[in-house]
C-alpha positions as CSV (number, residue, x, y, z in Angstrom):
1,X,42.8,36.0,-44.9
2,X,43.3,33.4,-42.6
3,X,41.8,32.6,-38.9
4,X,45.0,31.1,-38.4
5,X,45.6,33.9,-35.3
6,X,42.2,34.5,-34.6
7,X,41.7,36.5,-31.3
8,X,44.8,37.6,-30.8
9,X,45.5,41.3,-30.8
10,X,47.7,43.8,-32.4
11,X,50.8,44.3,-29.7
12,X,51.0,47.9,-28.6
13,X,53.1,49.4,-26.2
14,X,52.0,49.9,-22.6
15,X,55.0,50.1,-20.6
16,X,56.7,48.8,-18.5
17,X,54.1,48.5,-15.9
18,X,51.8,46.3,-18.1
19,X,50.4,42.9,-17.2
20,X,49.2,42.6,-20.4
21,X,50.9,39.6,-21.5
22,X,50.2,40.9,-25.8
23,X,51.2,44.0,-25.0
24,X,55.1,45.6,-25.5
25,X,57.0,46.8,-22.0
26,X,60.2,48.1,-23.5
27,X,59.8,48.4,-27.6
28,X,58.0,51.4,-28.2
29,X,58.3,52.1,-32.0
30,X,58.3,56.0,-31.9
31,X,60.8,56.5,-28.6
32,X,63.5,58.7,-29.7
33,X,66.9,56.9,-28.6
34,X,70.3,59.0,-29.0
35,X,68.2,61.2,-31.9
36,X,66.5,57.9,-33.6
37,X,63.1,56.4,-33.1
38,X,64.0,52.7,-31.6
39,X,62.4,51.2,-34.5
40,X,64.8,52.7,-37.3
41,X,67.9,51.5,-34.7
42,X,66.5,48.1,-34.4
43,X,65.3,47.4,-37.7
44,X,63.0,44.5,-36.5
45,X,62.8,41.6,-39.2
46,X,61.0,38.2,-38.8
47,X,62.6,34.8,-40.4
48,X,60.4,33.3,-42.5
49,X,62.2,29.9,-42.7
50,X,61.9,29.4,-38.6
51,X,58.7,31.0,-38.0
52,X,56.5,29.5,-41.2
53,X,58.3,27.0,-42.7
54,X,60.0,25.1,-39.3
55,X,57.9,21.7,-38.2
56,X,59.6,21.4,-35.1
57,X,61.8,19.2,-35.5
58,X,65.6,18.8,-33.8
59,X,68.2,16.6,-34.8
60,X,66.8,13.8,-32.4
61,X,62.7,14.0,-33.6
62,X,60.6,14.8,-36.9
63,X,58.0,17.2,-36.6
64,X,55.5,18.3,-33.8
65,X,54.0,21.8,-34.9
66,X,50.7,21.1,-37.5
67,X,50.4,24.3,-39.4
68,X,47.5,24.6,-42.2
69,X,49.9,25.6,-44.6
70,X,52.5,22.9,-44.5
71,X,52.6,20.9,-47.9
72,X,54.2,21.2,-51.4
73,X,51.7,23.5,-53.5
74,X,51.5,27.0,-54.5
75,X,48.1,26.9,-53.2
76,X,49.3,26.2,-49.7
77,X,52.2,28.7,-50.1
78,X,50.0,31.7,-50.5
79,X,48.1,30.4,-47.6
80,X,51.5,30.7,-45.8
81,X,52.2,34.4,-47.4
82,X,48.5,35.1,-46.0
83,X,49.3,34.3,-41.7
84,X,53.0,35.6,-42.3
85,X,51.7,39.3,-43.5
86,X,48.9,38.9,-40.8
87,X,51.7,37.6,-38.2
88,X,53.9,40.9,-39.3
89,X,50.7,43.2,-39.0
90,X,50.2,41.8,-35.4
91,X,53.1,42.7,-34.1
92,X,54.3,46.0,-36.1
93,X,56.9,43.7,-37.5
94,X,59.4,46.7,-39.9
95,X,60.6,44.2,-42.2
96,X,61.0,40.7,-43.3
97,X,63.8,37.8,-44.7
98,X,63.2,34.7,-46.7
99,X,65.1,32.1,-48.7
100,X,63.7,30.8,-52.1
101,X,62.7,27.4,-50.6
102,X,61.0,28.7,-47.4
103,X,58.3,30.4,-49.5
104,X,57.9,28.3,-52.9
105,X,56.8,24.4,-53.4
106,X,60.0,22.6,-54.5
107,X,59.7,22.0,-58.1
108,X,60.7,18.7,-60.6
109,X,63.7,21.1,-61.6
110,X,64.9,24.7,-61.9
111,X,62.7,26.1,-64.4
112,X,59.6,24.6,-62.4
113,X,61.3,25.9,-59.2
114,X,61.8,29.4,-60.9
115,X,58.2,29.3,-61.9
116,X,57.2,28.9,-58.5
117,X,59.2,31.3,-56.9
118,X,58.3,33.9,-59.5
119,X,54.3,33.4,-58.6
120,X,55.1,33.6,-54.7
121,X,57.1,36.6,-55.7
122,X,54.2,38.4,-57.5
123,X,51.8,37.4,-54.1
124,X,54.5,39.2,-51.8
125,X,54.8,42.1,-53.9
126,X,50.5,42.1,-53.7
127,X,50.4,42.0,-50.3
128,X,53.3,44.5,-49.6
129,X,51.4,47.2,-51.3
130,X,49.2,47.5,-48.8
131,X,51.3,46.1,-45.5
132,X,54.2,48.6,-43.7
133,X,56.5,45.4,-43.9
134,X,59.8,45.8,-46.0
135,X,61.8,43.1,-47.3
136,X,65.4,43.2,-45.3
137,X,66.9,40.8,-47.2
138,X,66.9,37.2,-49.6
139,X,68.5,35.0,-49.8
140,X,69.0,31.3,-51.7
141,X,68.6,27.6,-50.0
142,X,72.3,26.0,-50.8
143,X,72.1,23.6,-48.4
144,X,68.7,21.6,-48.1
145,X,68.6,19.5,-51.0
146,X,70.7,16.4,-51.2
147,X,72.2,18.0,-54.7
148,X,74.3,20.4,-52.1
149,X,75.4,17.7,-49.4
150,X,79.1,18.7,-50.8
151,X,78.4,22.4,-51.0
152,X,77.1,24.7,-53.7
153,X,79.6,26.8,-54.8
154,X,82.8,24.4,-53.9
155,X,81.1,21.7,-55.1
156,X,83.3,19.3,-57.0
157,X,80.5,19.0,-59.5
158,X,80.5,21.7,-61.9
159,X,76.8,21.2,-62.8
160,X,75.6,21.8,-59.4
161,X,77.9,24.6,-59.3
162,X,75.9,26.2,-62.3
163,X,72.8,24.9,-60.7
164,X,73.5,27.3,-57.3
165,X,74.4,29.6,-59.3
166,X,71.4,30.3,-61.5
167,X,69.5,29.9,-58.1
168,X,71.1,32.6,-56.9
169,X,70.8,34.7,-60.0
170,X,66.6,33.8,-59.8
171,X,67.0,35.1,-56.0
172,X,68.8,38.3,-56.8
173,X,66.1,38.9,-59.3
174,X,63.3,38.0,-56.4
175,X,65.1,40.5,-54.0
176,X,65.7,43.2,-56.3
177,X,62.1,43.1,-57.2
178,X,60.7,43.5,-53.4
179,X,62.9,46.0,-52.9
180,X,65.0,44.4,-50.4
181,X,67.7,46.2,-48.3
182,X,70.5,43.5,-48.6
183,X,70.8,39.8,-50.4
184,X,72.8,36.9,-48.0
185,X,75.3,34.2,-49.4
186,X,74.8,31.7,-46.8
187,X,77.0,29.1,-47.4
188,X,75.7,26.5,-45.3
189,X,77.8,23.8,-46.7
190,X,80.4,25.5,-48.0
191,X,83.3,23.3,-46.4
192,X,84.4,19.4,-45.9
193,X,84.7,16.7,-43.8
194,X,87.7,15.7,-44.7
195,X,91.3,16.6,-47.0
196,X,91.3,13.2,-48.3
197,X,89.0,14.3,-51.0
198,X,89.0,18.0,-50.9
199,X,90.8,20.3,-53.2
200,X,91.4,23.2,-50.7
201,X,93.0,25.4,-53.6
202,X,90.2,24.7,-56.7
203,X,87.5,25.2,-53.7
204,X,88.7,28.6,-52.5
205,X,89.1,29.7,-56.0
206,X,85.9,28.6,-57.1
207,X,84.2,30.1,-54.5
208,X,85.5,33.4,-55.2
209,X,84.5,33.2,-58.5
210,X,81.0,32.8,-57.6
211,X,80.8,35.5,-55.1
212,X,82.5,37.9,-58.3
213,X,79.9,36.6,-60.1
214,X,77.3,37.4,-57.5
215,X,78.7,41.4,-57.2
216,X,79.0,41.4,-61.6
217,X,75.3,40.4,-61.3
218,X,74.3,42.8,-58.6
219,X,75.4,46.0,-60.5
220,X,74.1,44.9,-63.9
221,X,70.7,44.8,-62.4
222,X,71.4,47.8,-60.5
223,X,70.5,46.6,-57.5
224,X,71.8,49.4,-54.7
225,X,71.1,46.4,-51.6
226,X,74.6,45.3,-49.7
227,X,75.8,41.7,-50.2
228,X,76.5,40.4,-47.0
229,X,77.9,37.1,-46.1
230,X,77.0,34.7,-43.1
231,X,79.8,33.6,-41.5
232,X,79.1,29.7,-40.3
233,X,82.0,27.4,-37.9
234,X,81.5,23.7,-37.9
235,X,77.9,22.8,-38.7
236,X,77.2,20.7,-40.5
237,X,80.8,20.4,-42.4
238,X,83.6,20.0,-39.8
239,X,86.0,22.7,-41.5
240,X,83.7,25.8,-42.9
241,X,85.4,27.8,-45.3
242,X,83.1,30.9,-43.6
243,X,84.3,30.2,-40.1
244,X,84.1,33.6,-38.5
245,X,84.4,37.3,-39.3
246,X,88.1,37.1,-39.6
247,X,88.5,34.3,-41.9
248,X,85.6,36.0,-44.1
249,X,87.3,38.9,-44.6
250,X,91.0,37.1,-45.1
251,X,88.7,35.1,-48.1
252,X,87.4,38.3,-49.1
253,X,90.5,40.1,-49.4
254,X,92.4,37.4,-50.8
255,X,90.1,37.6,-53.7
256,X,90.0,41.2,-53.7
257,X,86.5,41.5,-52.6
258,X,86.5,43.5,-49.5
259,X,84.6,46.5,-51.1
260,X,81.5,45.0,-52.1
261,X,80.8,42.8,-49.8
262,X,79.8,42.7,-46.1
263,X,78.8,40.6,-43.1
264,X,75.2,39.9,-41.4
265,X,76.7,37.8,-37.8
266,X,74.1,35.5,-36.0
267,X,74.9,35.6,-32.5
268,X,74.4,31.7,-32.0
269,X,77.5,30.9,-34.7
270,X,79.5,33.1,-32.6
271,X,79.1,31.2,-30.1
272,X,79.8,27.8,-32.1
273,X,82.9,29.8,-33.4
274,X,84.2,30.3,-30.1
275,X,83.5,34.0,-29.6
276,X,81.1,36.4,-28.5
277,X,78.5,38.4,-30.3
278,X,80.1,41.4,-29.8
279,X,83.4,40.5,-30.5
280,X,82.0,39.4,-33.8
281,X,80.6,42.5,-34.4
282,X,83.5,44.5,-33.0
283,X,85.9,42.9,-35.4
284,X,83.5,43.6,-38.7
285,X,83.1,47.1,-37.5
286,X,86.8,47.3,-37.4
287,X,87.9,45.5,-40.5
288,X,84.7,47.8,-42.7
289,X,82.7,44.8,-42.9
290,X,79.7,45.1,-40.5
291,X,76.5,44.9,-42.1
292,X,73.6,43.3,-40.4
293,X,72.8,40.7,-37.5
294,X,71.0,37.6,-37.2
295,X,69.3,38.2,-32.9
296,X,69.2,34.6,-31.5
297,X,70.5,32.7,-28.6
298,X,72.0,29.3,-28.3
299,X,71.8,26.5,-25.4
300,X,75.5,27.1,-23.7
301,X,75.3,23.2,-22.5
302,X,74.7,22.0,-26.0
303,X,77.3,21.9,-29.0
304,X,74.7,22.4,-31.7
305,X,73.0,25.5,-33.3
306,X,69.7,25.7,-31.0
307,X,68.5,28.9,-32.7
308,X,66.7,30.4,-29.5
309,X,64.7,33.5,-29.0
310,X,67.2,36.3,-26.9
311,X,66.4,36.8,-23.9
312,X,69.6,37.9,-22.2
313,X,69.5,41.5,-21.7
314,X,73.2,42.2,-20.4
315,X,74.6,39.6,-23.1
316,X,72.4,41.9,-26.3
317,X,73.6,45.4,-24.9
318,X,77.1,44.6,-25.3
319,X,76.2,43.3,-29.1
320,X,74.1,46.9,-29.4
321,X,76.8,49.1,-27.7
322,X,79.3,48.4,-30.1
323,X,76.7,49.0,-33.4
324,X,75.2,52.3,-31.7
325,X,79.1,53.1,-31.3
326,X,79.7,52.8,-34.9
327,X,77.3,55.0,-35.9
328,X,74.1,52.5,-36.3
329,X,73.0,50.0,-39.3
330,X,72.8,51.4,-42.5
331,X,71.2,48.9,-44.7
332,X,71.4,45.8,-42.2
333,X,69.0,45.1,-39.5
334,X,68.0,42.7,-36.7
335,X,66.9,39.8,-37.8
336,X,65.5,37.1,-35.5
337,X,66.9,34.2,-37.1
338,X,65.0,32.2,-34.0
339,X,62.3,29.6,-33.7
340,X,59.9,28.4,-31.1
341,X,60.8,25.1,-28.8
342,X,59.4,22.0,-30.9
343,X,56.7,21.6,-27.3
344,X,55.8,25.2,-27.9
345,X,52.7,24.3,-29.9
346,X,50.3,27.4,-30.1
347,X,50.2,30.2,-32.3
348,X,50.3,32.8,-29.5
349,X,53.3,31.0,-28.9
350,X,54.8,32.1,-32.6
351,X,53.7,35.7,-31.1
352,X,54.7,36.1,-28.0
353,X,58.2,34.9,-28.7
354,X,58.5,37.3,-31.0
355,X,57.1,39.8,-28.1
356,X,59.7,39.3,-25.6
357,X,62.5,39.2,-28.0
358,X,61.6,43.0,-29.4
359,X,61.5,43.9,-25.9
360,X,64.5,42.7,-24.6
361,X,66.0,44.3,-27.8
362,X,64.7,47.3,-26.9
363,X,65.9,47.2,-23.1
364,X,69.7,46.4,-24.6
365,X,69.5,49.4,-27.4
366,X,68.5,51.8,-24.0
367,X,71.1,50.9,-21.4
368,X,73.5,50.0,-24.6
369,X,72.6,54.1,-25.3
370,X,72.9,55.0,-21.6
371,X,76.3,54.0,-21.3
372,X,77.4,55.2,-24.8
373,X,75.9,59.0,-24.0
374,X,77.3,58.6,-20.4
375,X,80.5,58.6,-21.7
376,X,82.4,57.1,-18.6
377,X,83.5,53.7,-20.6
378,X,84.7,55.6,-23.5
379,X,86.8,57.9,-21.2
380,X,88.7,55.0,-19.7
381,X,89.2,53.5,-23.3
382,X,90.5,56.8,-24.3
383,X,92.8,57.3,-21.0
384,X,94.1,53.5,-21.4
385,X,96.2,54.6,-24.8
386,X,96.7,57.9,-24.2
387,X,100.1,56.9,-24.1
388,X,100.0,56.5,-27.8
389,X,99.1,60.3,-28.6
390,X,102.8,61.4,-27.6
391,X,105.1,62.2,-30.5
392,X,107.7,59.2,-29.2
393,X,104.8,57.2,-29.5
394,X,103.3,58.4,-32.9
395,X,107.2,58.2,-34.2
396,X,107.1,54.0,-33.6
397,X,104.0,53.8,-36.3
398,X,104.9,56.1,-38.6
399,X,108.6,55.2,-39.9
400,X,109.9,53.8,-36.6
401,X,112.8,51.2,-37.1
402,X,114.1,48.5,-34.3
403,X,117.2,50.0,-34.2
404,X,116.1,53.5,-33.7
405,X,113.5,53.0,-31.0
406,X,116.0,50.7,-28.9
407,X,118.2,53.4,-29.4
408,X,115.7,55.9,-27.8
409,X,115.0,52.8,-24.7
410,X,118.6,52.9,-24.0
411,X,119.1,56.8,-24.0
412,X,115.7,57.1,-21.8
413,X,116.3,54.3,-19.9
414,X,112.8,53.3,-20.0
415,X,111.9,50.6,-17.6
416,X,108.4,51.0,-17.7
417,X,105.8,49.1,-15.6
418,X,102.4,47.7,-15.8
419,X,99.5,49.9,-15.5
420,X,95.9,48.2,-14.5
421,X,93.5,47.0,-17.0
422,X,90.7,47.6,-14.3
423,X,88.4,45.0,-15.9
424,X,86.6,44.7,-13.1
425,X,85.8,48.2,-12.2
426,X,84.7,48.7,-15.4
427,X,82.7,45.5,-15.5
428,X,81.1,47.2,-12.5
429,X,80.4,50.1,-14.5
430,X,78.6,48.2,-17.2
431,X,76.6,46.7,-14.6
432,X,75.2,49.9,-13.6
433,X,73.3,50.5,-16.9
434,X,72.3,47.0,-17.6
């Protein structure tokens, strides 16, 4: 135990009404949304890498936070296991996600780094037989260490190819063991900077290779999780192989991989990728990808990946309408991939960010489910292609030819006309549930 979060109580819900600042307004664990308690929608998991292992630092100035478990021992990383399963009983937290270096000392090589891993792995599995807290997913650090500054698995080096790669193996092994829900390939320097040294062709093919190797490796162990991939535009590398959804899944069907593996979307890439959350989302959902999210926000005046707590409650229910619309997660969940300002120096800061992020989650899942079991947006989708349910109309996608159908124009003498999108009518619809 710890003293680490001393006085500060276990969050429980007390409505909206409540001025208790440690209290929940909106998440209440056991509310039954659309025929699910919120907590099985929302799937609430705490990052271990931002809130235990993160010094605040930015790109600009080293570290400000002075936590009593920061240094390179396995003493001190069992003191950081100890607040992060008090942290998760404080606030009810369903599950948890970790890389290998966020909860192990960095060792002289990979067997010492394996050792270490395998003791912290042992303390988790301890401490989870007594705590509710699941393991949502693992995941591998391919991007800290100076070996990776020109990626892991498109490396141009194939030692530190095979070094990533028996990382990954150790991880899979680490997941597998906690009984994790999903393992994450997150490539976060899996690109270049420029083509006057890249091999675009060798990368893209090693790459692939690795990922097969990942899904070989997954059912030899038998390991039922879902491999998801984290799609990452621009930073650090200015051309990410993993850009967005859509160029994941063109790399993943290219290579014939389309089947096994999946996508967890953090909302702030989006954003550096040029797109919405839920057009993210949307797009894996459409394309059979969709597996989990990463729940952050970014600063919409800066150009870098700030990694804030949500707080946006119209912004999250569009993300949420279009999950709830597909039928829910399955194995993915929300993970706040989201870490405290570098000023906010208090551990009931560390808690209460984590507070008001579950409860704005939880106001976006209820008007998200409003709308969805209201029906009216749904309706006007439906109504805007009806067109497309006449046989004419069927003909076109099922063995139409150019000829044919401008055969059929000229003998109808279609000349048809614009019909309204209504945006905004519908944006005023939205507006009414959020």
């Amino acid at each position: 135990m710890t003293d680490y979060f001393k006085n500060i109580p276990a969050i429980r819900y007390e409505g909206p009404e409540s001025a208790n600042e440690f209290a929940f307004r909106h998440y209440n664990p056991d509310e039954v949304v659309m025929g699910k308690r919120m907590a099985d929608h929302l799937r609430f998991a705490v990052a271990y890498w931002h809130s235990f292992a993160y010094q605040g630092g930015d790109p600009f100035g080293g570290q400000t936070f002075e936590r009593p478990w920061f240094g390179d021992t396995l003493a001190l990383a069992k003191l950081k296991a100890d607040a992060a399963f008090e942290m998760f009983d404080i606030i009810g937290a369903p599950f948890f996600c970790f890389h290998d270096a966020d909860v192990r000392p960095e060792g002289h090589d990979f067997a010492e780094n394996t050792r270490n891993l395998e003791a912290i792995v042992d303390y988790f599995a301890a401490k989870m037989e007594t705590s509710k807290t699941k393991l949502l997913w693992g995941t591998a650090n391919l991007f800290t260490n100076r070996r990776y500054m020109a990626g892991a698995a498109t490396n141009p080096d194939p030692d530190i190819f095979a070094f990533a790669a028996a990382t990954v193996k150790t991880c899979m092994d680490a997941t597998h063991r906690l009984g994790g829900q999903n393992y994450v390939l997150w490539g976060g320097r899996e690109g270049y900077e420029t083509l006057l040294n890249t091999d675009l062709k060798a990368e893209a093919e090693h790459m692939a290779r690795f990922l097969h190797m990942v899904v070989e490796y997954k059912h030899k162990i038998g390991f039922t999780g879902t491999i998801l991939i984290e799609p990452k535009p621009q930073e650090p590398s200015k051309h990410q192989y993993d850009y967005d959804v859509s160029t994941v899944y063109g790399f993943l069907k290219r290579f014939g991989l389309e089947n096994e593996i999946r996508v967890n979307i953090e909302q702030g890439h989006c954003i550096l990728a040029g797109h919405t959350f839920e057009h993210e989302i949307a797009t894996a959902i459409s394309m059979g990808i969709f597996g989990s999210i990463d729940m952050n926000r970014n600063d919409y005046q800066s150009g870098w990946d700030t990694d804030q707590f949500p707080n946006n409650v119209p912004e999250m229910a569009l993300a949420y309408y279009e999950i709830l619309k597909a039928g829910g997660f399955t194995t993915g969940g929300t993970n706040f991939d989201a870490r405290i300002r570098r000023q906010s120096l208090d551990p009931e800061d560390l808690i209460l960010s984590h507070v008001g992020a579950m409860d704005t989650c939880a106001r976006a899942l209820k008007a998200a489910a409003a709308l969805l079991e209201d029906g009216a947006l749904e309706a006007a989708r439906k109504a805007r292609y009806a067109g497309w349910e006449t046989p004419a109309a069927k003909a076109m996608l099922t063995g139409g030819t150019l000829d044919g159908i401008a055969a059929r124009v000229l003998d109808e003498g279609l000349n048809p006309r614009p019909v309204s999108g209504r945006q905004e009518r519908l944006e005023n619809l939205w507006n009414r549930f959020v």
